[in-house]
N, CA, C and O atoms as a GROMACS GRO file, in nm:
protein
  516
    1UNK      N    1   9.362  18.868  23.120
    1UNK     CA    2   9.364  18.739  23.063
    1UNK      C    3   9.223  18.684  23.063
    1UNK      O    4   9.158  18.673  23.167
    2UNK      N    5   9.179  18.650  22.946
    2UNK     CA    6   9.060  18.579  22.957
    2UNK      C    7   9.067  18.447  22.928
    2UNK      O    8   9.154  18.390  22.862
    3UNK      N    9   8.924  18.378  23.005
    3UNK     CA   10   8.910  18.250  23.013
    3UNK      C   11   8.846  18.247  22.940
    3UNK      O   12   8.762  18.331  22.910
    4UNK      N   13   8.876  18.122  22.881
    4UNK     CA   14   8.796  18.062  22.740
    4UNK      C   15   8.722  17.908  22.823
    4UNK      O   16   8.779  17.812  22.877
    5UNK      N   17   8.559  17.941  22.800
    5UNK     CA   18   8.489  17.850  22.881
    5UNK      C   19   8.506  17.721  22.824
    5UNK      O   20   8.516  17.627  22.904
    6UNK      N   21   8.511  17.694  22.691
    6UNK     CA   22   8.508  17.608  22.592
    6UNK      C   23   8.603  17.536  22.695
    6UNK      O   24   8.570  17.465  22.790
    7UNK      N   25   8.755  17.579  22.644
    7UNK     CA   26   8.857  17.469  22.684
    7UNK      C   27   8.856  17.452  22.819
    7UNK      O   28   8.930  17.365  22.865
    8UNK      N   29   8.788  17.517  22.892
    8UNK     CA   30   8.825  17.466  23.048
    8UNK      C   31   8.700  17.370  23.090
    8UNK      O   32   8.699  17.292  23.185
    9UNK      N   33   8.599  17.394  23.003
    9UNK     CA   34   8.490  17.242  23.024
    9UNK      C   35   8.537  17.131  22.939
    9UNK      O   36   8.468  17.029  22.939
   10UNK      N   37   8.654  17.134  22.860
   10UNK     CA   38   8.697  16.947  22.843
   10UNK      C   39   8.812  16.951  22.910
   10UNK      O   40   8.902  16.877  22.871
   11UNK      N   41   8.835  17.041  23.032
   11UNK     CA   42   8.906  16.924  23.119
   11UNK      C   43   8.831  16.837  23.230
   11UNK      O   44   8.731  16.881  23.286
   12UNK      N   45   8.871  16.746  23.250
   12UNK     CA   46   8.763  16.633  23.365
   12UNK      C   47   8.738  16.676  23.464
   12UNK      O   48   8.661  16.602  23.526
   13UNK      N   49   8.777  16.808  23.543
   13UNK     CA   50   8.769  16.801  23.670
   13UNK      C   51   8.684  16.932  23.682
   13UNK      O   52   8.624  16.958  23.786
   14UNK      N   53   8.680  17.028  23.553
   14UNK     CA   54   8.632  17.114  23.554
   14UNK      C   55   8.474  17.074  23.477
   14UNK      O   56   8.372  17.127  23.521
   15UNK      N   57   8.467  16.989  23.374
   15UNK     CA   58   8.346  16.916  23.331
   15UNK      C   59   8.273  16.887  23.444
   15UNK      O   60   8.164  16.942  23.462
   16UNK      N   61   8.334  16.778  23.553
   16UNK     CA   62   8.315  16.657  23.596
   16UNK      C   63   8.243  16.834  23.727
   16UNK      O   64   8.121  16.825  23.738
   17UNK      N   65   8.290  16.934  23.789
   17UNK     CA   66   8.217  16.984  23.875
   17UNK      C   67   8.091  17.108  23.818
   17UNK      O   68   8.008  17.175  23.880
   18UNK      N   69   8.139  17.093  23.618
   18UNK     CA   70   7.998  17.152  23.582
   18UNK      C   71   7.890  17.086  23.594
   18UNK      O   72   7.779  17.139  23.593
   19UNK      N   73   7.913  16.954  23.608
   19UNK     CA   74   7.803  16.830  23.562
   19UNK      C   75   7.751  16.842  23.693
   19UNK      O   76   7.630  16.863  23.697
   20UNK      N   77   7.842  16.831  23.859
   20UNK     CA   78   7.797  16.801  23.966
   20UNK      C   79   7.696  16.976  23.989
   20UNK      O   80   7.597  16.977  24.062
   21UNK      N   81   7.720  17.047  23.949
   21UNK     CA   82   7.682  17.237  23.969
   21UNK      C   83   7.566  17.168  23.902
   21UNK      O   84   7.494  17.143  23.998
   22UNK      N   85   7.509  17.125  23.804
   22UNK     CA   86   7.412  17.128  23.695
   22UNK      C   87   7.312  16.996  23.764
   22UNK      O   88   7.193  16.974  23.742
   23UNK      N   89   7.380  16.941  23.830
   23UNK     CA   90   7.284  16.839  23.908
   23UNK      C   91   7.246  16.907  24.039
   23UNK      O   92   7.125  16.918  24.056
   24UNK      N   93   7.320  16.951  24.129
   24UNK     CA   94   7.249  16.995  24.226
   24UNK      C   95   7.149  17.142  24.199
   24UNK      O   96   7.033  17.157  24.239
   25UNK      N   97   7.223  17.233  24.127
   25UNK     CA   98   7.069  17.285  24.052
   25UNK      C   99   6.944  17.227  24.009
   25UNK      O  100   6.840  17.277  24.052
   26UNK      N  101   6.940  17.163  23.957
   26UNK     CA  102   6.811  17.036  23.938
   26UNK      C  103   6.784  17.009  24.032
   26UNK      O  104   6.664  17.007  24.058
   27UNK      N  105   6.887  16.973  24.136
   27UNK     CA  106   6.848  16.862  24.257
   27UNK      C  107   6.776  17.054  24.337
   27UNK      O  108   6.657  17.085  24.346
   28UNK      N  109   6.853  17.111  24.363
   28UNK     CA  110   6.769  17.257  24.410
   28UNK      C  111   6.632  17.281  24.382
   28UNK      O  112   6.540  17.292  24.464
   29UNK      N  113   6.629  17.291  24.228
   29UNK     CA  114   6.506  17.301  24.200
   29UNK      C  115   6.388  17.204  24.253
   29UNK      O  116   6.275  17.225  24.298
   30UNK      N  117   6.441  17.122  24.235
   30UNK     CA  118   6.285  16.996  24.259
   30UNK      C  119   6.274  16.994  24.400
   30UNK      O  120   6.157  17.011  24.433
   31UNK      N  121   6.366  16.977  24.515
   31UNK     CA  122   6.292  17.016  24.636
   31UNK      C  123   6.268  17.176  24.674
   31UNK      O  124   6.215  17.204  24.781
   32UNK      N  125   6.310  17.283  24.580
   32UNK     CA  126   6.256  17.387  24.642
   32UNK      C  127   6.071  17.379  24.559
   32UNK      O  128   5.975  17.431  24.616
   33UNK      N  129   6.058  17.301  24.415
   33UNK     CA  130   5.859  17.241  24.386
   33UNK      C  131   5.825  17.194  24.509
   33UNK      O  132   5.731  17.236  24.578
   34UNK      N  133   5.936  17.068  24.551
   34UNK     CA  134   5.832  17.039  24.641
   34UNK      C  135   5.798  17.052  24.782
   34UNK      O  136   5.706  17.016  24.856
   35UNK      N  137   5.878  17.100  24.789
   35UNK     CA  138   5.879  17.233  24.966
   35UNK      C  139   5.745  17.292  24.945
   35UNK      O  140   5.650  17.263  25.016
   36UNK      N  141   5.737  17.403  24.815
   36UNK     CA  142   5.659  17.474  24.758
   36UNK      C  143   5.482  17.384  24.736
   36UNK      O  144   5.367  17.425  24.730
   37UNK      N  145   5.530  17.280  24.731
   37UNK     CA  146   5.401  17.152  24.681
   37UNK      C  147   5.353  17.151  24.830
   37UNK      O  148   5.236  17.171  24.862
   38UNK      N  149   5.459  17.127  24.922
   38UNK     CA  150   5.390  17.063  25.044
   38UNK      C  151   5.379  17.147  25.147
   38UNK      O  152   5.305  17.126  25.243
   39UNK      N  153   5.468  17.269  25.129
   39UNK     CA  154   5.385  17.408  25.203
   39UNK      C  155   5.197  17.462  25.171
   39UNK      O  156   5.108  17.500  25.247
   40UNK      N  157   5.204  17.440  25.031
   40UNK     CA  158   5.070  17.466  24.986
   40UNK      C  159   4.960  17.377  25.043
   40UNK      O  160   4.853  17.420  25.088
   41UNK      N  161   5.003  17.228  25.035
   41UNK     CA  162   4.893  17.163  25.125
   41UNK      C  163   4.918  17.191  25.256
   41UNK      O  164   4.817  17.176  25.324
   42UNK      N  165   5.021  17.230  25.322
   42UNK     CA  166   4.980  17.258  25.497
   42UNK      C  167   4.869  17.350  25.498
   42UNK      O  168   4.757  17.343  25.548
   43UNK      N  169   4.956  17.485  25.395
   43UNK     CA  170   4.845  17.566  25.429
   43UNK      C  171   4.687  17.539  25.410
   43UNK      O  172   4.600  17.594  25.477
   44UNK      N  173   4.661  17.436  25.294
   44UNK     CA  174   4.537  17.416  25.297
   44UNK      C  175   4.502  17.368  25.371
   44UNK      O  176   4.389  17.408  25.400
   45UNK      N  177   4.552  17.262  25.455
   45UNK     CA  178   4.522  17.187  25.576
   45UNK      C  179   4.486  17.279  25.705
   45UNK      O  180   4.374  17.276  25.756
   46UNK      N  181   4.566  17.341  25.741
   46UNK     CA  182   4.553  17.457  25.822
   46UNK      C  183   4.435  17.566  25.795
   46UNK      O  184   4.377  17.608  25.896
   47UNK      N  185   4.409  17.599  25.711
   47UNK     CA  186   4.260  17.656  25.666
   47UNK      C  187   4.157  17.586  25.665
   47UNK      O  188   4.046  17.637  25.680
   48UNK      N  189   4.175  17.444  25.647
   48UNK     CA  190   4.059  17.355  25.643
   48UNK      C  191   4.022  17.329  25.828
   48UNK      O  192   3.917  17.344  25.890
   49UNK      N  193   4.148  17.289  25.868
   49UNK     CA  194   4.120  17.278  26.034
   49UNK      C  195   4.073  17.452  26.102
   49UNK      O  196   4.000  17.456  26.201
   50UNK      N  197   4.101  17.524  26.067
   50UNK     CA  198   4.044  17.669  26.082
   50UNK      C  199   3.943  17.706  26.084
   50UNK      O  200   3.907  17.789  26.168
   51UNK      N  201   3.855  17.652  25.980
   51UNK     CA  202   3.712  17.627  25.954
   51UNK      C  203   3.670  17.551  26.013
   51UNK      O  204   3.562  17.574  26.069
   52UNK      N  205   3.735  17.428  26.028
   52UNK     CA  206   3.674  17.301  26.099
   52UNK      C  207   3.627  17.373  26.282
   52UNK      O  208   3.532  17.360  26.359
   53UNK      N  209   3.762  17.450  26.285
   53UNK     CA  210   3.751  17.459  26.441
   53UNK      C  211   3.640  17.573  26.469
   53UNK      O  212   3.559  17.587  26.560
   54UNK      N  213   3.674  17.665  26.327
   54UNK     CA  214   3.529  17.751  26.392
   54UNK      C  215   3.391  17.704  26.373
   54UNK      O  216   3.304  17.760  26.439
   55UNK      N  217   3.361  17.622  26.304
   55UNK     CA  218   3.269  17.551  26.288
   55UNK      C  219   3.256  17.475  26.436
   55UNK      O  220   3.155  17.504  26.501
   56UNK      N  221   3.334  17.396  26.484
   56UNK     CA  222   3.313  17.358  26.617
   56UNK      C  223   3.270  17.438  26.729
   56UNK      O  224   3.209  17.404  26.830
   57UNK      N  225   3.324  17.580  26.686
   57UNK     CA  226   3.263  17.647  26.825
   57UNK      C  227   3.152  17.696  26.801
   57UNK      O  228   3.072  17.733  26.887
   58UNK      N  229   3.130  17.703  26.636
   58UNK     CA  230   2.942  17.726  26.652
   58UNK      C  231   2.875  17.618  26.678
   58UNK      O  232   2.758  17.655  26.687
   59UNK      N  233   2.880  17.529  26.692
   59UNK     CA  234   2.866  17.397  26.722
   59UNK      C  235   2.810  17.399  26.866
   59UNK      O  236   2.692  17.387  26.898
   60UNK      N  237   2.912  17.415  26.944
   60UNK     CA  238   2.966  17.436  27.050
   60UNK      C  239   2.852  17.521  27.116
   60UNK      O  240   2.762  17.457  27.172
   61UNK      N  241   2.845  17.637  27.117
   61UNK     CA  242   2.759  17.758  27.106
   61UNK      C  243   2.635  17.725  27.119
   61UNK      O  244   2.566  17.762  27.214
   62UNK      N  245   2.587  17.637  27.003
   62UNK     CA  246   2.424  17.645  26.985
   62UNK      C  247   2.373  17.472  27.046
   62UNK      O  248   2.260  17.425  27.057
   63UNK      N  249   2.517  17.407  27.078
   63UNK     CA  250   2.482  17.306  27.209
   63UNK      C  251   2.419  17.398  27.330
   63UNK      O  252   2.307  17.389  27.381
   64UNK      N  253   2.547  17.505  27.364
   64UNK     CA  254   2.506  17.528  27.492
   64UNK      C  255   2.382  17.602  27.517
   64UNK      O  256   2.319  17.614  27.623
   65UNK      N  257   2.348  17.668  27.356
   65UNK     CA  258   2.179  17.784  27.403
   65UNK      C  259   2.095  17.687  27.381
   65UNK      O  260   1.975  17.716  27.384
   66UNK      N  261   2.136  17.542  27.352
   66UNK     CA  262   2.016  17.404  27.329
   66UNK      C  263   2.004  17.404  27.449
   66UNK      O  264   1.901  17.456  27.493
   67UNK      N  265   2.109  17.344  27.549
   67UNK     CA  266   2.114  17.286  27.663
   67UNK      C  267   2.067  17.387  27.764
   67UNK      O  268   2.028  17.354  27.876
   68UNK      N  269   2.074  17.525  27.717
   68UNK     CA  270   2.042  17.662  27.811
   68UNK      C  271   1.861  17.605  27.782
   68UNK      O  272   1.801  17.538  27.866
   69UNK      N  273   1.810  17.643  27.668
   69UNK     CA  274   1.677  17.640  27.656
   69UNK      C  275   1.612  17.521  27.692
   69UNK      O  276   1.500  17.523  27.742
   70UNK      N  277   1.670  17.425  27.671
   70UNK     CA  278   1.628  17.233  27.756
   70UNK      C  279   1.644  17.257  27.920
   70UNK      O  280   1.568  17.188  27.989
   71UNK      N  281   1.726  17.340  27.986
   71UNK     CA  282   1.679  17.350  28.099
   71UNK      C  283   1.561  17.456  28.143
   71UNK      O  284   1.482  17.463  28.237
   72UNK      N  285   1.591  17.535  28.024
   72UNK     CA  286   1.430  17.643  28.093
   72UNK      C  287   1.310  17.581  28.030
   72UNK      O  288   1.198  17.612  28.070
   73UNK      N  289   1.324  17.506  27.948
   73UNK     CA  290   1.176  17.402  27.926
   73UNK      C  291   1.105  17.332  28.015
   73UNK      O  292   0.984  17.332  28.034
   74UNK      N  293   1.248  17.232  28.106
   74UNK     CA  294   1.233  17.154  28.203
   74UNK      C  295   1.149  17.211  28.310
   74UNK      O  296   1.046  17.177  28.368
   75UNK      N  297   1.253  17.336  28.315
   75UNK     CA  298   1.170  17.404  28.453
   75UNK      C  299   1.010  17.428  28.442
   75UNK      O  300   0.917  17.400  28.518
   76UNK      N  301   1.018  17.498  28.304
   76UNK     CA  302   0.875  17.540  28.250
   76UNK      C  303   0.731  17.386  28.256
   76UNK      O  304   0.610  17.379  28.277
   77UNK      N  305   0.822  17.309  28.227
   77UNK     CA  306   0.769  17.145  28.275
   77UNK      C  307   0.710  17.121  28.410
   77UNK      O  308   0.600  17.078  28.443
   78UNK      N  309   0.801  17.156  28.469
   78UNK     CA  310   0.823  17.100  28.608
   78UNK      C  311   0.719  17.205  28.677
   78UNK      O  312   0.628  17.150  28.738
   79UNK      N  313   0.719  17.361  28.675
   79UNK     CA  314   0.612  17.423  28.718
   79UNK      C  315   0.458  17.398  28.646
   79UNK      O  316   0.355  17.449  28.689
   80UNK      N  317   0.465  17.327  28.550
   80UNK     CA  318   0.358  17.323  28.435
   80UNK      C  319   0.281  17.194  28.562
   80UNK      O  320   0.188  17.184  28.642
   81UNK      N  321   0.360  17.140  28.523
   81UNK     CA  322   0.305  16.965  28.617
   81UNK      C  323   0.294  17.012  28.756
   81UNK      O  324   0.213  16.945  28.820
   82UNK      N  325   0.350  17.106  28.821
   82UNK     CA  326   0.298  17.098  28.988
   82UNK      C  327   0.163  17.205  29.011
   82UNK      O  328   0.091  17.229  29.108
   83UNK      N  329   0.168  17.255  28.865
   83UNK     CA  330   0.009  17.362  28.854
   83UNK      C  331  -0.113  17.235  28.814
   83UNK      O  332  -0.226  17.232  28.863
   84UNK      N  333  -0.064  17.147  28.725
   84UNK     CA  334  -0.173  17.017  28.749
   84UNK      C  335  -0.231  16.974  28.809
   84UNK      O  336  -0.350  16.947  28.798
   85UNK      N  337  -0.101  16.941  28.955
   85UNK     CA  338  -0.103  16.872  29.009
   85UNK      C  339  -0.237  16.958  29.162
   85UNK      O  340  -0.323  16.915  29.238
   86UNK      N  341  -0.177  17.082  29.133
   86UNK     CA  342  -0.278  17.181  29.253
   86UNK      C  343  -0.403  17.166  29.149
   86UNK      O  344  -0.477  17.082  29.199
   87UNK      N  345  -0.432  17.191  29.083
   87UNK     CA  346  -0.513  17.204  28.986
   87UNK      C  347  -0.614  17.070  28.972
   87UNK      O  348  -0.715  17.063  28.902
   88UNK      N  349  -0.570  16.988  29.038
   88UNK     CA  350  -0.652  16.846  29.043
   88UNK      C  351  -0.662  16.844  29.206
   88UNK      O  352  -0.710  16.750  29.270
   89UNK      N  353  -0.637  16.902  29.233
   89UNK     CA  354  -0.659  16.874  29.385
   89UNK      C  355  -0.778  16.978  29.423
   89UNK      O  356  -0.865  16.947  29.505
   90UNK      N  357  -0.774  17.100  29.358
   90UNK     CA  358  -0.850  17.216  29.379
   90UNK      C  359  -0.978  17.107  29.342
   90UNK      O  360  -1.067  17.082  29.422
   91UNK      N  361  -0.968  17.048  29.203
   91UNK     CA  362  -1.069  16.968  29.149
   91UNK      C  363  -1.168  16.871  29.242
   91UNK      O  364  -1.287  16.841  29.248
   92UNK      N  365  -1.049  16.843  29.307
   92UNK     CA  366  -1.080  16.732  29.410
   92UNK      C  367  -1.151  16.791  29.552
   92UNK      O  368  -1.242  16.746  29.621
   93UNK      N  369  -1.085  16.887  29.562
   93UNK     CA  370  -1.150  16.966  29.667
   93UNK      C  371  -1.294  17.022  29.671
   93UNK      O  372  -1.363  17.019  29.773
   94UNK      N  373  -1.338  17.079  29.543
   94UNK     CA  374  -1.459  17.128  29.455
   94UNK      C  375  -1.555  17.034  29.468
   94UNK      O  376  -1.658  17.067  29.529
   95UNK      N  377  -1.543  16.891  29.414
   95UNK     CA  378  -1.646  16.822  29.386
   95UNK      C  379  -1.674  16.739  29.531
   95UNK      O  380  -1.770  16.664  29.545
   96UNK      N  381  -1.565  16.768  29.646
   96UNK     CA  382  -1.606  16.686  29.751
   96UNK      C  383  -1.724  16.810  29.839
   96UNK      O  384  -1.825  16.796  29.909
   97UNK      N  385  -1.667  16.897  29.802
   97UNK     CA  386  -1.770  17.039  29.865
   97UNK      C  387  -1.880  17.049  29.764
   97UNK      O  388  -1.970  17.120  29.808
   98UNK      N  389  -1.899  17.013  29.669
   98UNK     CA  390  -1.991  16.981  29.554
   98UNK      C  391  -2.095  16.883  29.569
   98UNK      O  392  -2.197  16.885  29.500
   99UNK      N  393  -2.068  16.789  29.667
   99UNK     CA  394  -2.130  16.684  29.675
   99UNK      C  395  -2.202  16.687  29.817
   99UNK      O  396  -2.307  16.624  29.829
  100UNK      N  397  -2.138  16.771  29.945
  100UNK     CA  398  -2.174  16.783  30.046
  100UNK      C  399  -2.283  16.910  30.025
  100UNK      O  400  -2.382  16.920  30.098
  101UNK      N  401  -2.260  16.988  29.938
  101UNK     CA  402  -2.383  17.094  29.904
  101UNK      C  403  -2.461  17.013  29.842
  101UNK      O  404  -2.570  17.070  29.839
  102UNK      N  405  -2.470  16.904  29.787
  102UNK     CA  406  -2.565  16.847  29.743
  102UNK      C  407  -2.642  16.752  29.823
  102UNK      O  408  -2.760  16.731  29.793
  103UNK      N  409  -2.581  16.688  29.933
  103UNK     CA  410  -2.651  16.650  30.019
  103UNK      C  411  -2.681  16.765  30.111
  103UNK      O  412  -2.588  16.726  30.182
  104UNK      N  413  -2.710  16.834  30.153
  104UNK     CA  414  -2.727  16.967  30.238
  104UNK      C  415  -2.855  17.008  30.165
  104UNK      O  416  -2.959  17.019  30.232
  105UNK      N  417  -2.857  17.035  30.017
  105UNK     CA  418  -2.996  17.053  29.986
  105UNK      C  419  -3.076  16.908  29.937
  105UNK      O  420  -3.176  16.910  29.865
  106UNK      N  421  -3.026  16.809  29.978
  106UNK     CA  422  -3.087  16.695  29.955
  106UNK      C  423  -3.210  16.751  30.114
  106UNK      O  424  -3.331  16.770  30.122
  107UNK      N  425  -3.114  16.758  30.196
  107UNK     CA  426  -3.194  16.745  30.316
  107UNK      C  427  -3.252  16.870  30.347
  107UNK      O  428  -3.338  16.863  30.434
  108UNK      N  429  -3.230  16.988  30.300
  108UNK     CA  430  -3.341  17.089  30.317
  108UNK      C  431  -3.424  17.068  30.229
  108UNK      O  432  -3.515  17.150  30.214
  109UNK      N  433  -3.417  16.979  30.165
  109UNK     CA  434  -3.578  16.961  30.030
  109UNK      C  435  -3.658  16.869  30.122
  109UNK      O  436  -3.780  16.872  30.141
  110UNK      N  437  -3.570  16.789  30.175
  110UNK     CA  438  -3.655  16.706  30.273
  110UNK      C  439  -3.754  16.772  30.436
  110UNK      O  440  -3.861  16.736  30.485
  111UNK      N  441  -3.659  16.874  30.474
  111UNK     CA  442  -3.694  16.942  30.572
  111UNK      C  443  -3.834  17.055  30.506
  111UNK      O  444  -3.932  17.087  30.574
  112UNK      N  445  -3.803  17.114  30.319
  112UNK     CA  446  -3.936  17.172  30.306
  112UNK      C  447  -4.014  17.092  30.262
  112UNK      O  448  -4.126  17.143  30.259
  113UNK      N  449  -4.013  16.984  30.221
  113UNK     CA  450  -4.097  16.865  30.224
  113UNK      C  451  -4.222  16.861  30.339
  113UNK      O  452  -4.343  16.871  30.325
  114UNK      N  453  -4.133  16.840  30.464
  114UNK     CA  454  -4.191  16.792  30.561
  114UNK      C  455  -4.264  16.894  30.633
  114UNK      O  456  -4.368  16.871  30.694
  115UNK      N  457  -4.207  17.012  30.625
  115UNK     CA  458  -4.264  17.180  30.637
  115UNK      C  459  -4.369  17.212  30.578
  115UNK      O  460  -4.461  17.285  30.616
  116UNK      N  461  -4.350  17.144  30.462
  116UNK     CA  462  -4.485  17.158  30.392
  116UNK      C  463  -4.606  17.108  30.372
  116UNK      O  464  -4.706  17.161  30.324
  117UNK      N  465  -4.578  16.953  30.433
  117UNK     CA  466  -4.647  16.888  30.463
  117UNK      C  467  -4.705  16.930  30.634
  117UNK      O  468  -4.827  16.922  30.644
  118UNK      N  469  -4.642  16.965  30.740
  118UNK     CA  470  -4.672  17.035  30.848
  118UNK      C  471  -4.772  17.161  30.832
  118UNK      O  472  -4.866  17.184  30.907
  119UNK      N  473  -4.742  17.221  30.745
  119UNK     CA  474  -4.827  17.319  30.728
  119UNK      C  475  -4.975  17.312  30.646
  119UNK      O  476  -5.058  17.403  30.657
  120UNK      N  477  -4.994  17.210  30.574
  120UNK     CA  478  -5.105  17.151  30.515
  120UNK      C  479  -5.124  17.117  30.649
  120UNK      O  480  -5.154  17.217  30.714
  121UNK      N  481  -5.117  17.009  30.721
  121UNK     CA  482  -5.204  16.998  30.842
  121UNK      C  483  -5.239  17.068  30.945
  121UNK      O  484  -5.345  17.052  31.005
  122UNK      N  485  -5.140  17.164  30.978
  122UNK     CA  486  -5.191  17.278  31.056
  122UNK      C  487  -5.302  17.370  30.996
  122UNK      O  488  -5.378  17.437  31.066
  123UNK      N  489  -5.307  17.365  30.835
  123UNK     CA  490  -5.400  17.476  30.755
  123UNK      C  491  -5.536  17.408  30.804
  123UNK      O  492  -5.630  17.452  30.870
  124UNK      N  493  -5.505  17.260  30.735
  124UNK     CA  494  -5.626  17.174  30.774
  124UNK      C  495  -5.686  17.168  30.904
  124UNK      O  496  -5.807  17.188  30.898
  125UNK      N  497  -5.642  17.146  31.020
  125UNK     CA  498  -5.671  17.194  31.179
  125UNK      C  499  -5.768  17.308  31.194
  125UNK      O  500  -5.872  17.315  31.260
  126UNK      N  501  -5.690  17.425  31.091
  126UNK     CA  502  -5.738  17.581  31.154
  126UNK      C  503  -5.850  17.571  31.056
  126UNK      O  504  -5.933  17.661  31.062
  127UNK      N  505  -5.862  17.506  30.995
  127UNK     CA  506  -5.962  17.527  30.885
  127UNK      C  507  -6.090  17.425  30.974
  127UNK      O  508  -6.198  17.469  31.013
  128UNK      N  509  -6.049  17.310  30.987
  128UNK     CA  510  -6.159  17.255  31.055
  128UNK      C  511  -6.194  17.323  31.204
  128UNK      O  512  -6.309  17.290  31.232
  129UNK      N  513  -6.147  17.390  31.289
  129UNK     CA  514  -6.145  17.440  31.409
  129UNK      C  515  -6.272  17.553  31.368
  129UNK      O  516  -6.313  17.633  31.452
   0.00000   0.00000   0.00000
């Protein structure tokens, strides 16, 4: 026995659940677009934070070989300034021994001064004798 589609869609109840079949198909379709719509932006979202995050750990990374190399600067600082600091003292040390050799031959110029003058009068003595 065959069914004849014709006459069994003008009865009301068989219309009335083609119409409801033909709407929730539609109604199917448009949230399986937009499932499909808003899966596509997660995923872009999720790729964008993906990047974002690896981007953070290079970030991350070349903080810490900053903060690695800012402390071996410091140090490099810190021994730089206490070599100054000997380094001005050596200075200091130099010119005070610098200055005492300079009085030291202040006074042996004075001592051949006076040597020399001693010995002019002794020449003079032996010469008049």
């Amino acid at each position: 026995m065959a069914i004849d589609v014709r006459s069994e869609l003008r009865r009301p109840v068989a219309f009335s659940f083609a119409v409801v079949a033909a709407v929730l198909l539609v109604w199917l379709l448009v949230v399986t677009a937009v499932h499909a719509k808003h899966r596509r932006a997660f995923e872009q979202q999720m790729s964008s934070l993906r990047t974002e995050q690896a981007n953070l750990q290079n970030e991350l990374a070349q903080q810490r070989l900053a903060t690695g190399t800012l402390s071996a600067l410091q140090a490099k600082i810190a021994t730089t300034e206490q070599q100054g600091r000997q380094a001005n003292q050596d200075i200091e040390q130099v010119q005070s021994r610098l200055a005492a050799l300079r009085q030291e031959q202040q006074a042996a110029e004075e001592k051949t001064g006076e040597a020399t003058k001693e010995q002019q009068a002794q020449t003079q003595r032996l010469n008049d004798l």
